[in-house]
C-alpha positions in Angstrom: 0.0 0.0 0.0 2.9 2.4 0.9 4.7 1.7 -2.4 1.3 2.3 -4.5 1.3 6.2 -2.3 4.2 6.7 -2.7 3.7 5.8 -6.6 0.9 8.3 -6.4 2.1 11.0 -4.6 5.6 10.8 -7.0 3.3 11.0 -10.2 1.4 14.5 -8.5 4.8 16.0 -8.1 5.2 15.1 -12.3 2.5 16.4 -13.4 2.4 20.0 -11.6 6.2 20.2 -12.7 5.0 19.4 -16.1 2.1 22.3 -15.9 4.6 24.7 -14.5 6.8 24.0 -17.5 4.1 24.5 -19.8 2.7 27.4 -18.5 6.1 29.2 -18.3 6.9 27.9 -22.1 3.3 29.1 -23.4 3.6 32.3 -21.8 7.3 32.8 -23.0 5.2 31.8 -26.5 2.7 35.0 -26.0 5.3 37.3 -24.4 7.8 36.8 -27.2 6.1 37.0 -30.1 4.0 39.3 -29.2 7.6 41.8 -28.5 9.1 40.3 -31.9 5.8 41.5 -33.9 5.8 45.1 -32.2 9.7 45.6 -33.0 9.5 43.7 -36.6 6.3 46.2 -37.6 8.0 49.2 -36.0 11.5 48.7 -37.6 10.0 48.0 -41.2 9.2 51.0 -43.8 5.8 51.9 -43.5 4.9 50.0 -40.6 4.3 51.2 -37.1 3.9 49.5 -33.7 0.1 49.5 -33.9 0.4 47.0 -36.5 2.5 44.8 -34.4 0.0 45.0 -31.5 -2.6 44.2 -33.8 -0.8 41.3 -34.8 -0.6 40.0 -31.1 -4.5 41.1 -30.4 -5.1 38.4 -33.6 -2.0 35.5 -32.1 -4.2 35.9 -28.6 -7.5 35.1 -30.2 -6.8 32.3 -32.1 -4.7 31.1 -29.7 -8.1 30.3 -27.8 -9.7 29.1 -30.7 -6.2 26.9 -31.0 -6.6 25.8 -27.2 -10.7 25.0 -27.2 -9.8 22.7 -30.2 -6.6 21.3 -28.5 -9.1 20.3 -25.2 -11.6 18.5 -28.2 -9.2 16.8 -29.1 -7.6 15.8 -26.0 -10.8 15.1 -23.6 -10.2 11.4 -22.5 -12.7 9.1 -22.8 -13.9 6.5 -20.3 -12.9 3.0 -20.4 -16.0 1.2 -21.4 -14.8 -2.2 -19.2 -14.8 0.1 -16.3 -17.4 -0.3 -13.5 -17.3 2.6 -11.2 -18.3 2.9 -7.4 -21.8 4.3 -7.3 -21.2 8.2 -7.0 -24.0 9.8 -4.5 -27.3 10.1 -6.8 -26.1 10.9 -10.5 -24.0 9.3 -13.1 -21.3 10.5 -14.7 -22.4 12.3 -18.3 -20.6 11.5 -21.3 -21.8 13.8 -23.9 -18.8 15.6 -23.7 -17.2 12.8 -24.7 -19.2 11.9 -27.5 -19.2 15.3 -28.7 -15.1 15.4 -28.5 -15.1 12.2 -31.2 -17.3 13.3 -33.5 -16.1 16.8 -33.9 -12.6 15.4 -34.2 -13.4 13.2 -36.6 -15.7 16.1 -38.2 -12.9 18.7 -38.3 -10.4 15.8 -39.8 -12.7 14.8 -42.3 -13.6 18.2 -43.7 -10.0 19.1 -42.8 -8.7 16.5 -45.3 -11.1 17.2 -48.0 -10.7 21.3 -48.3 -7.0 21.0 -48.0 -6.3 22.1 -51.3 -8.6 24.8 -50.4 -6.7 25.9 -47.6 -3.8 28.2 -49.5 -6.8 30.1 -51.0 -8.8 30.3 -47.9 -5.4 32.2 -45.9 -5.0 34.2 -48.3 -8.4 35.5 -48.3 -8.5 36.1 -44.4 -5.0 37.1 -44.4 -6.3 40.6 -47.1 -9.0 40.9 -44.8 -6.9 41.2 -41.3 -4.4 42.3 -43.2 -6.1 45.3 -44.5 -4.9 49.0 -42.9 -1.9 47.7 -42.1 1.2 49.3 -43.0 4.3 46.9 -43.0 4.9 45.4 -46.3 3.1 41.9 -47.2 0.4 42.8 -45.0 -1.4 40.0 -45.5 1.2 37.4 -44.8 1.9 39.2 -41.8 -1.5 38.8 -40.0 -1.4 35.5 -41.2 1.6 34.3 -39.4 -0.7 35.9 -36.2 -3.6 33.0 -37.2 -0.9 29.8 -37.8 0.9 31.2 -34.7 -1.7 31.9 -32.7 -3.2 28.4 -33.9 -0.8 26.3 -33.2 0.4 28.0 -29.8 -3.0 27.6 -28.3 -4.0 24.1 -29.6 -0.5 22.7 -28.5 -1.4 24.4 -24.8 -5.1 23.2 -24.7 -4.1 19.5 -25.7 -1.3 19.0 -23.2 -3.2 20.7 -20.1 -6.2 18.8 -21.0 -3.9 15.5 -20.9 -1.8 16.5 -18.2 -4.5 18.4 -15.7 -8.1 17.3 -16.8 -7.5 13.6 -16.1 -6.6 13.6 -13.0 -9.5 16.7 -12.5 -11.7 14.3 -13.5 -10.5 11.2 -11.4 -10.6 13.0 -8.4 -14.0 14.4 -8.8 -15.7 11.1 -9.5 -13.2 9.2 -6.7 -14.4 11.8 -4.0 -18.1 11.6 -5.0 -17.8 7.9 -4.8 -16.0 7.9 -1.2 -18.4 10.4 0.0 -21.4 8.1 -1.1 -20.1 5.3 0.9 -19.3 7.4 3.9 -23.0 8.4 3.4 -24.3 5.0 3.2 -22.7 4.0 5.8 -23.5 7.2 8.0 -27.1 6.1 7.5 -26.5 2.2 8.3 -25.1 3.0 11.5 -28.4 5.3 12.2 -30.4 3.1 11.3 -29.2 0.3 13.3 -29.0 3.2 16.3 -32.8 4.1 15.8 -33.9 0.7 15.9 -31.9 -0.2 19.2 -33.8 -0.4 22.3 -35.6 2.9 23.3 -34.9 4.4 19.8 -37.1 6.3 17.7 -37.7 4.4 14.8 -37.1 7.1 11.6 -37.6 7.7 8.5 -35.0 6.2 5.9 -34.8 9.6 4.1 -34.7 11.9 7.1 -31.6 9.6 8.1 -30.1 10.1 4.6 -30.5 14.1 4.8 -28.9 13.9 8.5 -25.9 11.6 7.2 -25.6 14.1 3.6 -25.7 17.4 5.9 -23.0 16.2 7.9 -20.6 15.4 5.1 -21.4 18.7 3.7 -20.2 20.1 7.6 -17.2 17.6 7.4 -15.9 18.6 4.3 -16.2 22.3 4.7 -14.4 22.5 8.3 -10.8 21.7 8.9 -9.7 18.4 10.8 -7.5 20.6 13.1 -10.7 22.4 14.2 -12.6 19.4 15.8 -13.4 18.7 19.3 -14.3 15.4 20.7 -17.3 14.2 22.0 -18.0 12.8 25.6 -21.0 10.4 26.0 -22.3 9.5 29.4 -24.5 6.8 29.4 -24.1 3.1 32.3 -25.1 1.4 28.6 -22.4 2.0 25.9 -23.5 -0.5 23.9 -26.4 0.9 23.1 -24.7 4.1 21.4 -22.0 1.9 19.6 -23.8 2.9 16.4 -23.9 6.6 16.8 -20.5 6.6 18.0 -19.0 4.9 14.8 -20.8 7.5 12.7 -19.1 10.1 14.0 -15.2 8.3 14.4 -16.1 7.6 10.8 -16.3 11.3 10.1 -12.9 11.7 12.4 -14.4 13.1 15.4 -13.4 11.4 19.1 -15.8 9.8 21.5 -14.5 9.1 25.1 -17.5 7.4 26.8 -17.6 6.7 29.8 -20.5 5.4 32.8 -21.1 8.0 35.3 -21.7 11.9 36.4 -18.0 11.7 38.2 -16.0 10.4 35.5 -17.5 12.9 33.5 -16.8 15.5 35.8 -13.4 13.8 35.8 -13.0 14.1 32.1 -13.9 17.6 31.6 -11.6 18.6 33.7 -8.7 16.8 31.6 -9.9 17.8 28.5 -11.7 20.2 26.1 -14.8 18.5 24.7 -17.1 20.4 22.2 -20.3 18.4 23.2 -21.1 16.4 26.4 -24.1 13.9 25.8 -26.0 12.3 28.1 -28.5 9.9 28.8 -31.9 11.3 31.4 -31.5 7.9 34.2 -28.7 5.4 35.1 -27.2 3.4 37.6 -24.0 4.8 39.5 -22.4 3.2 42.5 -25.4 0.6 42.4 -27.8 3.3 42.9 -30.7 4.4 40.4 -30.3 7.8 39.5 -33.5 8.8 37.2 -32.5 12.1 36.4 -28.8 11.7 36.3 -28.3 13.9 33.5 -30.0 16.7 35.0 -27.8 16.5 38.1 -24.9 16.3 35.5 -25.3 19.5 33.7 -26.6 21.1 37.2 -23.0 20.5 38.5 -21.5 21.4 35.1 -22.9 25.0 34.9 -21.9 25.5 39.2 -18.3 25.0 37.9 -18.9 27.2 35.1 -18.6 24.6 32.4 -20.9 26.1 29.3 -20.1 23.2 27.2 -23.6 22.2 25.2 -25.1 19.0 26.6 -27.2 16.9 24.7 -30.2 14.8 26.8 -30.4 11.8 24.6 -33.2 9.8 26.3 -36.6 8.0 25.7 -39.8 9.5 26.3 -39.0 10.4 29.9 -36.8 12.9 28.1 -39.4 15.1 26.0 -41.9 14.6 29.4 -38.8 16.5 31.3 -37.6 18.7 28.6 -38.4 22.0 29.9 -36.9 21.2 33.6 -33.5 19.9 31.8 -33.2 23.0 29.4 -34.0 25.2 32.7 -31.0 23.6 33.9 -28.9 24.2 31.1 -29.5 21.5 28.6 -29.1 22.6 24.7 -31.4 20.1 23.7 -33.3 17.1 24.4 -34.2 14.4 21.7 -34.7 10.4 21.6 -33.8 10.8 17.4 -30.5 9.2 16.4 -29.8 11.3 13.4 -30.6 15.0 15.5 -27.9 13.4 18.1 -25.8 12.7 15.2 -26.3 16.0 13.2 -26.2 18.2 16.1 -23.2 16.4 17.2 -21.3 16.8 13.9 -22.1 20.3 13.7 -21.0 21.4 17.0 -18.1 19.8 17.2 -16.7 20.2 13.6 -16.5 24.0 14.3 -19.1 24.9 11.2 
């Protein structure tokens, strides 16, 4: 596996050293002929600088015409014996490809057939661009802009479309497949959360827009920025779902079974979210509203972290008491645990 990253990473370090070359030689390109038709129109009878500028104003426009054609020619085309990893909802569209092969094959064709037209046809736009100009053989000379121009800008256009859109394109379709199976996944391990014991059974597509809105967080925050999680509950088990979710997303969970070694925890560390469930058993002793006493002696410490009562329907019967005492919110729904959590401690 190392070897095949390291293969990678070696062939990234190519190719931007190979763009960087060919931006520097295509702008050289511009730059120099550009100066060479200013001095050669300036320095002949007749002619003036204007003329040489106009020359470069004709090499920069074709030279995009010369590119857009280069990118035709140059769009690669999917391997037809490759199966790729489903990619969220949408498949990838190949029109562009299609279009790429039969315009290339259009412009050889007619290409090839109105070749011994083509002397004739330069000539004609050649007097036409050519026309006010005043260096001598001022039709040549604004052709030499066109061919310049042409070949300058197709020559660009091919090899950044075979050097940079490839790998454009591979990453795109790899990152919209790896975030489809972090979403499927996201939404397995809600699924199997809101069917565990006391759960809320949910809705498979309000599971599917918790799991897609925290991917959106995720991948919009920076890893550096997120703050772990600490989940109180005398039954871990039954949160072994939720707490996958979010270690698949690369934020922490400590867990551990009671109000002290919470309080304990806090103290050693700086969690964005505590979460909590309403009643458990500490010391061999039934505490019903253990997570009320929990944030009661969080907020006398001055601890504001947000607290999360995830609890049965005890919880929404107590919910005003608990967010009188400091709770941010009370829910018995996996996927608002989940989203809230993701959210919070993300840093979006």
């Amino acid at each position: 596996m190392a070897t095949v990253i390291d293969a990678r990473r070696e062939l990234q370090v190519q190719g931007r050293r190979s763009l960087a070359i060919l931006y520097a030689v295509t702008t050289t390109a511009l730059v120099a002929g550009s100066l060479a038709a200013v001095f050669v129109a300036a320095g002949t009878e007749g002619g003036t600088a204007g003329d040489g500028l106009r020359w470069a104003l004709y090499m920069v426009s074709v030279a995009w015409v010369g590119a857009i054609l280069g990118l035709i020619f140059a769009i690669p085309r999917a391997r037809p014996d490759y199966i790729a990893e489903p990619s969220e909802r949408y498949l990838a569209n190949s029109n562009l490809e299609q279009i790429s092969d039969w315009l290339t094959k259009l412009l050889v064709g007619a290409g090839l057939v109105e070749l011994t037209n083509v002397p004739g046809g330069l000539r004609s736009l050649g007097d036409y661009l050519g026309e006010g100009m005043g260096v001598p053989n001022s039709s040549a000379f604004a052709v030499s802009a066109v061919v310049y121009g042409t070949g300058l800008g197709f020559a660009a256009g091919y090899l950044w479309t075979r050097l940079r859109l490839r790998l454009l394109l591979e990453t795109s379709d790899r990152n919209a497949a790896e975030a489809s199976r972090k979403r499927d996944e996201i939404v397995r391990h809600l699924s199997e959360a809101a069917s565990a014991p006391g759960g809320l059974d949910e809705k498979p597509s309000s599971l599917r827009l918790a799991a897609e809105s925290a991917l959106t967080i995720v991948t919009s925050s920076e890893e550096s920025r997120r703050r772990p999680v600490l989940w109180v509950d005398d039954h871990p088990e039954n949160n072994i779902s939720i707490v996958r979710a979010l270690q698949g997303l690369n934020i922490a969970v400590d867990t551990v079974l009671s109000t002290n070694e919470a309080l304990d925890h806090v103290q050693r560390a700086n969690y964005g979210l505590i979460i909590t469930d309403l009643g458990r058993k500490e010391g061999g002793t039934e505490h019903p509203m253990a997570g009320r006493e929990l944030i009661e002696q969080l907020r006398q410490r001055g601890d504001a972290t947000p607290v999360i009562v995830f609890a049965g329907s005890r919880g929404k019967e107590n919910e005003r008491e608990l967010k009188a005492a400091g709770a941010y919110l009370v829910t018995q729904r996996a996927s608002e645990v989940f989203e809230e959590a993701v959210r919070i401690c993300a840093g979006a």
